[in-house]
C-alpha positions in Angstrom: 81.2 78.8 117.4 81.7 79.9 121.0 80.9 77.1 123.9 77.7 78.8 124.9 76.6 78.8 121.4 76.8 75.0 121.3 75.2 74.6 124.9 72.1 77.0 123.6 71.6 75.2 120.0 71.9 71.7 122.0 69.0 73.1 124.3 67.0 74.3 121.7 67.0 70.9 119.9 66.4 69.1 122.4 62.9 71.2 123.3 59.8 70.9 121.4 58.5 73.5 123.0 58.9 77.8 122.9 61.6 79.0 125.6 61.5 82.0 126.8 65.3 84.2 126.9 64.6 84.8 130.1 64.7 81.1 130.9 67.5 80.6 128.5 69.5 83.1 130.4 69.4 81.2 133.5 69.8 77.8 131.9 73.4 79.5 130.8 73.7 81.8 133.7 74.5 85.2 131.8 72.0 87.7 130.5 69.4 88.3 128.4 71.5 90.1 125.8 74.2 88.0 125.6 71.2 85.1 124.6 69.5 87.7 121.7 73.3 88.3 120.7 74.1 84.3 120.7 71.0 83.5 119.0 71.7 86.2 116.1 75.3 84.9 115.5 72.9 81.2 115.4 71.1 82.5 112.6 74.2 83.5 110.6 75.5 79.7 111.2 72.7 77.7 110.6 71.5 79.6 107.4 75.5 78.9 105.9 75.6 75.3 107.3 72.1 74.3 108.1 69.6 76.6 105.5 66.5 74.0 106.3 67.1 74.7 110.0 65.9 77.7 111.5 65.3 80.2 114.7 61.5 81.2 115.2 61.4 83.8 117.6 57.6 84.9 118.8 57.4 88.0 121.0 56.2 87.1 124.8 56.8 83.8 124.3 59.7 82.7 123.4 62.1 80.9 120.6 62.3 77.6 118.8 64.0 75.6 116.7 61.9 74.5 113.3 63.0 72.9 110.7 63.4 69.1 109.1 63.5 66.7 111.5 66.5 64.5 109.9 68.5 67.7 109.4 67.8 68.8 113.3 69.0 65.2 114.5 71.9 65.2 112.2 72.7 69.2 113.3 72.9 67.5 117.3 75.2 64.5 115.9 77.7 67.2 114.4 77.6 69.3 117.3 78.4 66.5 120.0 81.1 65.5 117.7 82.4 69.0 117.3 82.5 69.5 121.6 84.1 65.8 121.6 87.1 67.2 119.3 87.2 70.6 121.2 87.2 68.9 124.3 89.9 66.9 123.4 91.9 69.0 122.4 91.9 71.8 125.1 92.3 69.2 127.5 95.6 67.8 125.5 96.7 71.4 125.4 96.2 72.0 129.2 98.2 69.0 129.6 100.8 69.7 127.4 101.3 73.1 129.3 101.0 71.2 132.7 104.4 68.9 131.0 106.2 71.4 130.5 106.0 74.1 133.7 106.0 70.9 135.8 109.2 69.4 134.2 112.7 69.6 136.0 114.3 68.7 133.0 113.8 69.3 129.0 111.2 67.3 127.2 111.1 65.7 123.8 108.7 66.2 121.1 108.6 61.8 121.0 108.0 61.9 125.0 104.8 64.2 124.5 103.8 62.6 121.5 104.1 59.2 123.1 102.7 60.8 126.5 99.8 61.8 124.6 99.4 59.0 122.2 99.2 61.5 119.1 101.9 62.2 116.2 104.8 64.8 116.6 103.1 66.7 114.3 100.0 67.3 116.5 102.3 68.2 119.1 104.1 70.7 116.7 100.7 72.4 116.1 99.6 72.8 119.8 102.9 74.0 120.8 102.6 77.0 118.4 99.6 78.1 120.6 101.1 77.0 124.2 104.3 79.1 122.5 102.0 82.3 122.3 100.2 81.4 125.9 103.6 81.4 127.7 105.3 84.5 126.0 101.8 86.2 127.5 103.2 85.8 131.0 107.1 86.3 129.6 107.9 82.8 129.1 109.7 81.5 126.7 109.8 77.9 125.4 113.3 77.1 124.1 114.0 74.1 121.8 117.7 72.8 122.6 118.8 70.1 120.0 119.3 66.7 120.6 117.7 67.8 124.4 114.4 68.4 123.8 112.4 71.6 125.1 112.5 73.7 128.0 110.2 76.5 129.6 112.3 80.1 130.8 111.7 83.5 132.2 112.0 85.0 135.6 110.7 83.2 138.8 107.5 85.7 139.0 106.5 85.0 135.5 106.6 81.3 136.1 104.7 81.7 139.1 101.7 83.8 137.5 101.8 81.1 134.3 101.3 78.4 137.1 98.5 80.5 139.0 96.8 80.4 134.9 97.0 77.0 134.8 95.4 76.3 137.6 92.7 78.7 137.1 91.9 76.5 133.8 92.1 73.0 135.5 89.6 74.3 137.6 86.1 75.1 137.6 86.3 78.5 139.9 82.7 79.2 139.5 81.8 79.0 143.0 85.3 79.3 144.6 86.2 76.5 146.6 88.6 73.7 146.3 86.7 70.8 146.9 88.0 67.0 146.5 86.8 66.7 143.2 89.1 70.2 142.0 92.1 68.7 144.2 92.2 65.5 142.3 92.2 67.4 138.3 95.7 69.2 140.2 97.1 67.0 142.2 100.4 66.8 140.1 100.6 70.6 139.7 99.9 71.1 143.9 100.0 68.7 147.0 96.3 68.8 147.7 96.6 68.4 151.1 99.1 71.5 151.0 96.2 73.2 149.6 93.9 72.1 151.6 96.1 72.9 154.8 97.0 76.7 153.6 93.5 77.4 152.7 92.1 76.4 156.1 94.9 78.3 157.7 94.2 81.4 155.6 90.2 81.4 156.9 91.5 80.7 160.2 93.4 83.9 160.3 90.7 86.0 157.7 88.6 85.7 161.2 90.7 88.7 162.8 90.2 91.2 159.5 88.9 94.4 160.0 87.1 93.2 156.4 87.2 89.8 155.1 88.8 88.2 152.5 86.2 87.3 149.3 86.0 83.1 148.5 87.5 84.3 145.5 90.7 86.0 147.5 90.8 83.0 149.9 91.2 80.7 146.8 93.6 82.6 144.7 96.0 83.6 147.9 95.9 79.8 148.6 96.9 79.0 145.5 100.0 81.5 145.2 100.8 80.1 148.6 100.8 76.8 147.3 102.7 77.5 144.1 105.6 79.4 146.5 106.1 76.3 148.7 106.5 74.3 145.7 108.8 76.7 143.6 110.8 76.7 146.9 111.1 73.5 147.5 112.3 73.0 143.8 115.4 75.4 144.8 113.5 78.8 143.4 112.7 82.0 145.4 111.2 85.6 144.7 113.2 87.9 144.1 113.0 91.5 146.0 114.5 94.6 145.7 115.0 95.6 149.5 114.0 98.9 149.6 110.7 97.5 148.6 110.7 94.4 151.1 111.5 97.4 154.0 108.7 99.5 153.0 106.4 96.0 152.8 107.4 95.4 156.5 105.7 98.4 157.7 102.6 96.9 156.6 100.1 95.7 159.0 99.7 92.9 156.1 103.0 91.8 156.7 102.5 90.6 160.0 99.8 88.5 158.5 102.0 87.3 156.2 104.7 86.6 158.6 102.3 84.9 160.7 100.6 82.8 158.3 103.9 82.0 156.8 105.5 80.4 160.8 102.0 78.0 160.4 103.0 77.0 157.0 106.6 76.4 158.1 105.4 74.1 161.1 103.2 72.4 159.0 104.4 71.5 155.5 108.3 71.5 156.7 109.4 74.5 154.3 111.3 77.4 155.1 110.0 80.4 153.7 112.5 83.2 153.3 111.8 87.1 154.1 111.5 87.7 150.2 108.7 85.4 150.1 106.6 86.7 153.0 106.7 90.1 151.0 105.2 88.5 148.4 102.2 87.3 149.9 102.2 90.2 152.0 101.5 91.9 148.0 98.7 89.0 147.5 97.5 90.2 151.2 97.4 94.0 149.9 95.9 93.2 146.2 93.5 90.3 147.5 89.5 91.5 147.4 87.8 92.4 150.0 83.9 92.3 151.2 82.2 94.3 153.7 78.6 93.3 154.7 75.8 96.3 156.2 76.8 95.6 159.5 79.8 97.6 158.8 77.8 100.5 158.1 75.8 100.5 161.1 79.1 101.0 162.9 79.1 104.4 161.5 80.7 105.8 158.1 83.6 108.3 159.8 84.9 104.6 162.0 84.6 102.3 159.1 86.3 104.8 156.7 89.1 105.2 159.6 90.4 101.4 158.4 91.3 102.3 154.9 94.1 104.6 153.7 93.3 108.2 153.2 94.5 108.1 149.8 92.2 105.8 148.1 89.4 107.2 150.0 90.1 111.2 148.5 90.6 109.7 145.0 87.5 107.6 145.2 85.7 110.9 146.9 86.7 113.4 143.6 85.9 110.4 141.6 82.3 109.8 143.1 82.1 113.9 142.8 82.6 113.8 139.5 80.1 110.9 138.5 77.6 112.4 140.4 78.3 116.0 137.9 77.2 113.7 134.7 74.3 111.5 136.8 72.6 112.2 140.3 74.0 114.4 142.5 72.7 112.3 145.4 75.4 109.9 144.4 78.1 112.1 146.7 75.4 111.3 149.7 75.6 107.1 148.9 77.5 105.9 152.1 77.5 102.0 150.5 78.8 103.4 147.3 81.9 105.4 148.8 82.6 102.9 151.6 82.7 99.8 148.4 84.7 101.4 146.1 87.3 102.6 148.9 87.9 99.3 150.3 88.0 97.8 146.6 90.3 101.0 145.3 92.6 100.5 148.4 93.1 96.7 146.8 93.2 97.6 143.4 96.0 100.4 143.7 97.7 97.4 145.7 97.5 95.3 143.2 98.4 97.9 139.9 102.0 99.1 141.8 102.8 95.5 142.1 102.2 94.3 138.9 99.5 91.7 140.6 96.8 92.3 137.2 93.7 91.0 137.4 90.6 89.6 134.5 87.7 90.7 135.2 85.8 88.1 133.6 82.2 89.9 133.1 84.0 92.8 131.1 82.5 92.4 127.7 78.8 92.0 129.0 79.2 95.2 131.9 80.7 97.1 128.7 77.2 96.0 126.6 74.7 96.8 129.3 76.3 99.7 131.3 77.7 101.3 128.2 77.1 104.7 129.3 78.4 104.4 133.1 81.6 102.1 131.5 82.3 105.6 128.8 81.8 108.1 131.7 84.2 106.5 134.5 86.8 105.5 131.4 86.7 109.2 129.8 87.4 110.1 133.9 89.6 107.5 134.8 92.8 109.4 133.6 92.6 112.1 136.3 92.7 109.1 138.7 95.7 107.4 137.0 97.2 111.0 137.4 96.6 111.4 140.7 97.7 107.4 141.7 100.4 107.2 139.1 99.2 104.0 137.8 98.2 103.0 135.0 93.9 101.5 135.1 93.5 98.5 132.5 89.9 98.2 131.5 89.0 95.1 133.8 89.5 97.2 136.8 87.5 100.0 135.2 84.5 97.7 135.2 84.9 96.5 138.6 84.3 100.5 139.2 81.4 100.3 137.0 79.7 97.7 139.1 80.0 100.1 141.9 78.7 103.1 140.2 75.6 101.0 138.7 75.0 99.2 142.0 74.4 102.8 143.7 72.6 104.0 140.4 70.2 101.3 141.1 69.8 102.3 144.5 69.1 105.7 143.9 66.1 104.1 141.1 64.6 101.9 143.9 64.1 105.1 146.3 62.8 107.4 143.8 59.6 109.6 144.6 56.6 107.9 144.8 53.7 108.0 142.6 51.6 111.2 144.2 48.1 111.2 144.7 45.3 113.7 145.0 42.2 112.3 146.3 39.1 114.5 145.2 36.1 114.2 147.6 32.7 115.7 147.7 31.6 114.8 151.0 33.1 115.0 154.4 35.8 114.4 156.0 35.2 110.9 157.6 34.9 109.7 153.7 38.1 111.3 152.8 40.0 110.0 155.9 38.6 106.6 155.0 39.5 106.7 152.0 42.6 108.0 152.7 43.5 105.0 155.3 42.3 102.2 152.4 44.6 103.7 149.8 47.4 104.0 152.7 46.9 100.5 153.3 46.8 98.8 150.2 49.3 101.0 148.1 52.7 101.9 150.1 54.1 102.7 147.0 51.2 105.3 146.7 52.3 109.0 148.9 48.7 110.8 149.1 49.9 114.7 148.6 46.3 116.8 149.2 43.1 115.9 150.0 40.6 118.9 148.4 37.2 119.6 146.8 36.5 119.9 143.5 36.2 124.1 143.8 39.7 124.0 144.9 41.2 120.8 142.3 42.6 123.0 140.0 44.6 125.2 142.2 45.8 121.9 144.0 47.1 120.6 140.8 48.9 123.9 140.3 50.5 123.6 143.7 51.1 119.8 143.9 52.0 118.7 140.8 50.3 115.0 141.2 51.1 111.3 139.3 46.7 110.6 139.3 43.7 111.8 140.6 41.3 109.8 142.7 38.1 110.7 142.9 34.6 110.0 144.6 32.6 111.8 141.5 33.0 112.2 137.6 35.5 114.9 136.9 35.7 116.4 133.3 38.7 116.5 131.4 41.8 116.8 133.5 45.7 117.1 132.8 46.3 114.6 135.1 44.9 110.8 135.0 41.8 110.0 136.9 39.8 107.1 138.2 36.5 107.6 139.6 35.5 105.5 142.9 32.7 105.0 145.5 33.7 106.3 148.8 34.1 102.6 150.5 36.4 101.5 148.1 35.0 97.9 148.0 37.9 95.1 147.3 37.4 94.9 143.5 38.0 98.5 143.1 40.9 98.5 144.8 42.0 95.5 142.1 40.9 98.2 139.7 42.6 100.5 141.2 46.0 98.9 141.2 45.8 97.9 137.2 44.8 101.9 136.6 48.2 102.7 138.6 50.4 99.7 137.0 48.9 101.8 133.3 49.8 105.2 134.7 53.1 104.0 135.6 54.4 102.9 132.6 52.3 103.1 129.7 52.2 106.3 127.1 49.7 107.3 124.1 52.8 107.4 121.7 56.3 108.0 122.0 59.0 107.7 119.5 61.3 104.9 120.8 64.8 106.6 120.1 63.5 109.8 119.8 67.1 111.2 121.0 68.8 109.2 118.6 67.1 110.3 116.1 67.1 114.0 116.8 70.9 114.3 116.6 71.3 112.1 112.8 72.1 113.8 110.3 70.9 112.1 106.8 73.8 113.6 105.0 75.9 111.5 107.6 75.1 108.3 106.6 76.8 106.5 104.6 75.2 103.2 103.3 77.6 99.8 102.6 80.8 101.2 102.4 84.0 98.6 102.3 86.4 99.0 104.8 88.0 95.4 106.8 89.5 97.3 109.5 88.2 99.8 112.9 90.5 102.7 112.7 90.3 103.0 108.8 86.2 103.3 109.1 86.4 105.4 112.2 88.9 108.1 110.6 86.7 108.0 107.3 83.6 109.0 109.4 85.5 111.3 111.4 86.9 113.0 107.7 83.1 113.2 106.8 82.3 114.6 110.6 85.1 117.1 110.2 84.3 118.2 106.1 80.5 119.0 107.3 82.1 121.1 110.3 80.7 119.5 113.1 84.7 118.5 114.4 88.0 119.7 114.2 90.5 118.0 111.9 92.3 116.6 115.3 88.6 114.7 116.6 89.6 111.6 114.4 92.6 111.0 115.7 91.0 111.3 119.1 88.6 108.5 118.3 91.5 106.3 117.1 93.2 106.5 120.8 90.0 106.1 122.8 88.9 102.9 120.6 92.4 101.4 121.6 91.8 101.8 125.2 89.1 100.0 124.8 86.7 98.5 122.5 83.1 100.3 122.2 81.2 97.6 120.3 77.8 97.7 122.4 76.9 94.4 121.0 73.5 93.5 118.1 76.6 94.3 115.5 76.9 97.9 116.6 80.2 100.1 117.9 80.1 103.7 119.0 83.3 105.2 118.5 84.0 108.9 119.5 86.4 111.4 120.5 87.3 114.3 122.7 84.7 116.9 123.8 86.9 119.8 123.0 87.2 119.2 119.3 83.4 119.1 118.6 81.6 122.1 117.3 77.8 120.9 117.3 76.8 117.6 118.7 75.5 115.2 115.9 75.5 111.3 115.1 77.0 109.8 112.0 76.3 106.6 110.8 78.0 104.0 108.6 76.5 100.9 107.2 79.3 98.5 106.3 79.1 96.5 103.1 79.5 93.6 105.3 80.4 92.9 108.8 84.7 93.6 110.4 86.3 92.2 113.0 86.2 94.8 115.8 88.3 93.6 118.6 87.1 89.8 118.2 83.3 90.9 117.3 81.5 91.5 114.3 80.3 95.0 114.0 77.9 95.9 110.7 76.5 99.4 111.5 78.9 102.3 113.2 77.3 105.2 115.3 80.1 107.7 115.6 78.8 110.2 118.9 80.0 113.3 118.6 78.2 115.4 121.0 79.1 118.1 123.6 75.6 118.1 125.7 76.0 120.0 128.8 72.4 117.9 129.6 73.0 114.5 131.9 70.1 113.5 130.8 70.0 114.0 127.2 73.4 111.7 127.3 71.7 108.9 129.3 69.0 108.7 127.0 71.1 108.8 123.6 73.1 105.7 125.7 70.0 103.9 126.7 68.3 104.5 123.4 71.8 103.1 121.2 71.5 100.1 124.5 67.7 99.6 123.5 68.6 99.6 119.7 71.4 97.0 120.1 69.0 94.2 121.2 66.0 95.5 118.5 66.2 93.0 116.3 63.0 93.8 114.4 64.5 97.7 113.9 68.4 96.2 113.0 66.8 93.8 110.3 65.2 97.3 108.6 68.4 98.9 108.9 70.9 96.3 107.5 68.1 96.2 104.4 67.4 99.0 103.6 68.0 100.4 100.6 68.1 104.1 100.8 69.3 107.0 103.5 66.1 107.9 103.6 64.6 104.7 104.4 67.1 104.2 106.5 66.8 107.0 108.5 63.0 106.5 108.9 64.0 102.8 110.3 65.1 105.1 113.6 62.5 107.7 113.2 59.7 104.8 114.0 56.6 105.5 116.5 56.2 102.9 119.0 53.0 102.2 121.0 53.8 100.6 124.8 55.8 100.7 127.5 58.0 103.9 127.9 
């Protein structure tokens, strides 16, 4: 059980009423999917641990725990005692790890083990873990006999491990270092070195063109504070000098340099030339934030303060999301002036090695899944053209971009169009007209015409709803019939008929994409397989033998789901491979006998996408429809039960009556 899962079970038992997900979202601050996700993986738990116990979920309203109320008490008992034990032993491992980078000389298992009043044994099975932590950063813990042990590996590897284990003493969810987060370090860093550098850093993030994020401010002071201490232990950066000269001509440098003649003054340290180059990398990789003032300056003078090589990559990238979107991306000031500045950081922070964890990855993959495929599957022309390799984290941080102006382009979309139909004369019309102005903004009133002329003006005008001051008879457009004053409770009608016209439809198939490109003879019900490349290259076999792929499409998927994972969450992954070995676009599905680890989830149902649309839209909609089905737990349950292809394949092929 995850952390989360815990904190959500606790609420739920501790609530005799229904809670919305909405509500539980916020209580846990992430989203709404990750809740219907948590509470599914829930429902597997309490049915092996708990059966008497269960999840009621009622549409609209909310979920609830129901069950006996010895076994619900006793469930909460079991659970406090399981956080106690977790809890305990994180902390002992965080200290363990503190012990040993903090250590000028080796330590034995019997100091630790008396240290942590526990036997040497439970200190030999946390060190295995802490063992696997430090070799992550390049560490290595070395046991020397009759000594004790002792942490090695190069200065910068030290000094990232450190950085870590601050990151984990503290809470960093709202980026500052307050007394409280001083105190839980204060024999890691000096907290009033800390304190010092990080007032000293905001002092001088005053004069930047753009300024430093909390989260920057707090990780620079940090590395700061970890290079004062390394230094005053006898150990400094290393720098090859051909690197440190081309760092000098760097207007971050003089920052650096500057900030560093403060800390010398101050904290009595003296901070050699290597060192100021590598802050002066912190400086270059650090995030950055720009607020709307900064457009108002103009685009051409703000773009002026950036280097011209991140803004032409992030230009030819922007063109070519806008190719597989909206086109009016390429005209999104906010959109190319955000992901310049961050590019010009990231680059930074990729040529020097400076990685970053983007700790929202997994839920920006689940929700934007079709944004996250389409800057991924273009991301290597950009590593190309940088010569740098883009982990997956970073790509996200793009995502967020792309999505943020995706939503933009939503908000300012078209508004509904009107055409008002009046019979008598103009003063009605215009009054009319100036009501409806009034009280619907989001209403644009296109024609004002007679009912001799309505036809042609629908024709010509192509209009949302028709308003109109007599009975009309059947038209191709909605229509609501009003008196020429438009008293106040028609206009209440009035806005209900425009919040139906909006978004409500007779009946639509739900994932009526989806379903158009399965084929039945691709799905394959409970096969066995316990690992993610063996059941993507059997699909991809099956794609190939029906001649919808080229033999070589398989291996293609293999290498795109080891760039990254494409579980979409509700159990489901979407492997697929390169467009140019696809013959005709389809969808295969396979039904696993029971649920595989897929890169630390549990995935029971694979969609393999092969398709080579030419059609942005028809790709946003199989994306938003394989989105949609992820969190359908009422069509998942049908799927994982039934007992034929054909029953299956109907489970997709459902009508739906409601919101489109």
């Amino acid at each position: 059980m995850l952390s989360r899962h815990k904190q959500l079970l606790k609420h739920l038992l501790t609530t005799n009423a229904y809670t919305s997900v909405t509500s539980l979202a916020n209580e846990l601050v992430c989203s709404e999917k990750t809740i219907r996700n948590d509470l599914k993986a829930l429902d597997e738990f309490l049915l092996q641990k708990y059966p008497h116990i269960v999840i009621e979920r009622k549409p609209s309203i909310g979920v609830i725990v129901k069950g006996d109320e010895k076994e619900k008490q006793k469930l909460f008992r079991d659970l406090s005692l399981l956080d106690e034990k977790d809890v305990s032993q994180d902390y002992r491992k965080l200290q363990l790890i503190k012990a040993l980078l903090t250590a000028d000389k080796p330590v034995t298992m019997q100091q630790l083990a008396n240290q942590f009043y526990v036997s040497k044994s439970a200190i030999s099975y946390d060190l295995e873990e802490i063992e696997d932590w430090l070799q992550s950063f390049g560490l290595t813990l070395i046991r020397k006999p009759h000594l004790g042990l002792k942490v090695e590996g190069t200065e910068k590897a030290w000094r990232s491990a450190l950085s870590q284990l601050v990151e984990l003493l503290v809470d960093h969810s709202y980026y500052i270092l307050d007394a409280k987060q001083l105190k839980m370090i204060e024999d890691v860093l000096q907290p009033y070195e800390l304190a010092l550098i990080e007032k000293e850093i905001r002092q001088m993030d005053e004069s930047l063109d753009f300024r430093l994020t909390d989260q920057s401010v707090v990780s620079l002071t940090v590395h700061i504070a970890i290079a004062v201490k390394r230094i005053k232990k006898g150990h400094s950066i290393r720098m090859d000098k051909s690197q440190l000269q081309e760092l000098q001509t760097k207007t971050e440098y003089l920052l650096a340099e500057q900030l560093a003649k403060r800390i010398e003054q101050w904290l009595a340290v003296k901070i050699p030339k290597e060192e100021i180059g590598y802050i002066t990398l912190h400086f270059l990789g650090a995030r950055v934030r720009y607020d709307q003032i900064h457009i108002k300056e103009g685009i051409e003078h703000l773009l002026k303060k950036v280097d011209r090589e991140s803004l032409e990559i992030v230009r030819e990238l922007i063109k070519e999301i806008s190719l597989h979107t909206n086109e009016r991306l390429c005209d999104d000031k906010e959109l190319l002036v955000g992901l310049t500045i961050h590019f010009h950081s990231t680059l930074n922070r990729l040529r020097n090695g400076l990685s970053v964890k983007n700790p929202m990855l997994k839920e920006i993959k689940r929700m934007y899944c079709y944004p996250f495929e389409l800057v991924l599957s273009l991301i290597t022309k950009v590593e190309q053209k940088a010569n740098v390799i883009i982990p997956e984290d970073e790509v996200a941080y793009i995502v967020l971009h792309v999505q943020a102006a995706l939503e933009r382009l939503q908000h300012k979309k078209e508004k509904t169009r009107v055409v008002i139909v009046c019979a008598t004369g103009s003063g009605t019309s215009q009054l009319i007209e100036a009501k409806i102005s009034a009280s619907f903004p989001e209403l644009e009133i296109v024609e004002v015409t007679s009912i001799a002329k309505l036809n042609e003006v629908i024709a010509a005008k192509e209009p949302d709803l028709l308003l109109s001051t007599v009975p009309l008879d059947y038209t191709p457009v909605p229509v609501m019939t009003v008196s020429p004053l438009l008293p106040k409770h028609e206009l209440e009608m009035l806005k209900q008929f425009i919040y139906r016209v909006s978004h409500f439809a007779e009946e639509t198939h739900r994932y009526e994409t989806l379903q158009q490109f399965i084929d039945p003879n691709l799905i394959f019900l409970d096969v066995s397989f316990t690992d993610r490349l063996e059941i993507i290259e059997y699909v991809a076999n099956e794609l190939y033998k029906h001649g919808y792929v080229e033999e070589p499409y398989g291996e293609s998927a293999k290498e795109r789901e080891t760039l990254s994972s494409t579980y979409i969450g509700g159990g489901i992954a979407i492997p697929h491979g390169q467009v140019q070995w696809i013959n005709q676009s389809v969808i295969a599905i396979a039904r696993l006998s029971s649920a595989i680890d897929w890169d630390g989830e549990k995935v029971k149902f694979v969609f393999m996408i092969a398709h080579n649309f030419h059609d942005n839209e028809t790709i946003k909609k199989l994306f938003q429809e394989l989105s949609d089905l992820s969190e359908d737990e009422e069509t998942l349950k049908q799927l994982a039960l039934s007992t034929t292809i054909d029953e299956f394949y109907e489970s997709v092929n459902k009508k739906t009556r409601g919101l489109v």
